[in-house]
FIVEX-326918 format. One line per field, with one value per residue (C-alpha): y, x, z; residue number from 1; residue in one letter. Coordinates in Angstrom, 3 decimals, always signed. Each point is the difference from the previous one (the first is absolute). Layout:
BEGIN
py = c(Y/...);
px = c(X/...);
pz = c(Z/...);
num = c(NUM/...);
residu = c(A/...);
***
This chain:
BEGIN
py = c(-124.234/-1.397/+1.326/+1.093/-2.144/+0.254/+1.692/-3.085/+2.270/+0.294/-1.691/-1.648/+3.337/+1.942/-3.041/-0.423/+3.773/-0.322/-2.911/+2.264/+2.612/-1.523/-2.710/+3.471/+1.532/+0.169/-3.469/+2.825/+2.405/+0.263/+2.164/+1.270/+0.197/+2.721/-1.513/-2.983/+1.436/+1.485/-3.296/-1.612/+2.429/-0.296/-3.410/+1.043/+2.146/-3.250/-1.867/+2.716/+1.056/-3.948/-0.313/+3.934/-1.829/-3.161/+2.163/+1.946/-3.186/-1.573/+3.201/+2.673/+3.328/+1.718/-0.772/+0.857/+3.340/+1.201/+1.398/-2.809/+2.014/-1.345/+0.481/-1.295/-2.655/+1.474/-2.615/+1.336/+2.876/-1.465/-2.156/+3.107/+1.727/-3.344/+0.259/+3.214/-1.007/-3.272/+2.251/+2.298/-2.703/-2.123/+2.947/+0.845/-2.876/+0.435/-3.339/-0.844/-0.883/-3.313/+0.006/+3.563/+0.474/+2.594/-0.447/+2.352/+1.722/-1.872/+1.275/+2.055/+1.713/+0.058/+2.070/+2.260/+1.266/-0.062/+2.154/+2.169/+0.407/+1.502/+2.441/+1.491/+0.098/+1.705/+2.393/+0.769/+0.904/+2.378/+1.734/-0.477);
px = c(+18.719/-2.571/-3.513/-1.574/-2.789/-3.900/-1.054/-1.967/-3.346/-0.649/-2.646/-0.726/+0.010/+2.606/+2.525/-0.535/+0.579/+3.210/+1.009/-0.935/+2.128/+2.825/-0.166/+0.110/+3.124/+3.247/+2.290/+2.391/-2.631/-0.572/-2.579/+1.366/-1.982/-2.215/-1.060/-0.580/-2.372/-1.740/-0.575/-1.382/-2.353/-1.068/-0.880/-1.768/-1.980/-0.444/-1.798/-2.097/-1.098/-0.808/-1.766/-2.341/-0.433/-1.815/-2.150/-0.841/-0.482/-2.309/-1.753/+0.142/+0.844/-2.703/-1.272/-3.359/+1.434/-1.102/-3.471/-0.617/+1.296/+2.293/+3.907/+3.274/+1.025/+2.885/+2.394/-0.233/+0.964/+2.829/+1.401/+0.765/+1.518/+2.258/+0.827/+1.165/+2.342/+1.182/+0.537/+2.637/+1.556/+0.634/+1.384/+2.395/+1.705/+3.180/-0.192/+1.749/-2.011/+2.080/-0.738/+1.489/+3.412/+1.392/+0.267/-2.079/+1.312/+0.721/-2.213/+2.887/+0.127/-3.830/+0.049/+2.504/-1.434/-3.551/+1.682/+1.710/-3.219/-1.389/+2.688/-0.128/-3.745/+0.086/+2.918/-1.861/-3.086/+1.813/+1.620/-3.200);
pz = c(-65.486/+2.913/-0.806/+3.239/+1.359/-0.205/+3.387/+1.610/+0.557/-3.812/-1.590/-3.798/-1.662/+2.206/-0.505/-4.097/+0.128/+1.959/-2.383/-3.338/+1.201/+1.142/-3.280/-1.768/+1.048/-2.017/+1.416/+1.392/+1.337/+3.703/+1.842/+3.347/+3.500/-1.441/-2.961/+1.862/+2.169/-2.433/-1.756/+3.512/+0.490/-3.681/+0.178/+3.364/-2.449/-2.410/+2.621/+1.370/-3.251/-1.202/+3.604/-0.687/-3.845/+1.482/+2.211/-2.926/-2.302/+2.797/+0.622/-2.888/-0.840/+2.149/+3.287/+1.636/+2.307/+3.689/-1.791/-2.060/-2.931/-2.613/+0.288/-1.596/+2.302/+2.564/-1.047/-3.492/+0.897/+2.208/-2.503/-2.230/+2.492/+0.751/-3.767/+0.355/+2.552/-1.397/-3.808/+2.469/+1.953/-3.136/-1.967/+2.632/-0.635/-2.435/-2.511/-3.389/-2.914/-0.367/-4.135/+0.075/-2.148/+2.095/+3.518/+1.970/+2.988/+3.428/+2.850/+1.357/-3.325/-0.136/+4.102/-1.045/-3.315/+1.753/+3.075/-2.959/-1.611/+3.650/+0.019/-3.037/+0.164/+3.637/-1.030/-2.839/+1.649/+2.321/-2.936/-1.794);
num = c(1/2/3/4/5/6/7/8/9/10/11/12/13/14/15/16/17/18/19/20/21/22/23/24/25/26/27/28/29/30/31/32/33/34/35/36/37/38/39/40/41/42/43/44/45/46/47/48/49/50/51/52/53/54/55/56/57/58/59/60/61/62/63/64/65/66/67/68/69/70/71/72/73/74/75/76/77/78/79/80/81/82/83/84/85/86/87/88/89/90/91/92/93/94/95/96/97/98/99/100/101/102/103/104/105/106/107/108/109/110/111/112/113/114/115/116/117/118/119/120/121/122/123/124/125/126/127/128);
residu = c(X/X/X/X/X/X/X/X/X/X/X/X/X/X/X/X/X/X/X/X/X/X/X/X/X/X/X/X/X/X/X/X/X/X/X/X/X/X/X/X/X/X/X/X/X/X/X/X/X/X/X/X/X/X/X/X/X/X/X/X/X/X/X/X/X/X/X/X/X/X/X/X/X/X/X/X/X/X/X/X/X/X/X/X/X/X/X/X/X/X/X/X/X/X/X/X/X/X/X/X/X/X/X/X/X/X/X/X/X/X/X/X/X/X/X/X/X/X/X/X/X/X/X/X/X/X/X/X);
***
């Protein structure tokens, strides 16, 4: 099965993050367009967060602010919030633990019990 390619605007750590994931699926596991995308823009998140992490190594944690006071430096505080969006786009991506015994789920499987899951929780609440 062709693996799809490493989008040519990643950098060093966006493209060893593609690799890792893709070296990690199951031989028979492929992600569809969605997953896909969410894997591209995760690796966007890779680079931005390695470039906000030399800004922070070269500069610090805090930062002289407008009133010469001393703050946490903004791209601290950006970084986390990139983490926080690279944690969701990664976990939205169905993979197989390829040392599992049992085969988990394919993603089809995986969007229809995650759309059942929604329905019962929604009818649920209404009969609540």
């Amino acid at each position: 099965m062709a693996r799809p390619r490493v989008p040519s605007d990643l950098k060093k750590d966006g493209k060893a993050l593609w690799k890792s994931i893709l070296d990690d699926l199951d031989a028979e596991w492929e992600l569809d367009a969605r997953e896909i995308h969410f894997l591209a823009r995760a690796c966007r998140c890779a680079d931005e967060l390695a470039m906000l992490q030399k800004e922070i190594d070269k500069s610090g944690v805090t930062v002289e602010g407008s009133r010469g006071q001393v703050i946490v430096h903004p791209a601290l505080v950006e970084a986390r919030q990139l983490r926080l969006v690279l944690l969701r786009l990664l976990s939205a991506i169905e993979m197989v633990d390829p040392s599992a015994s049992i085969r988990a789920a394919t993603p089809a499987q995986a969007r229809g019990r995650k759309a059942a899951e929604t329905r019962w929780a929604m009818k649920a609440a209404r009969d609540g």
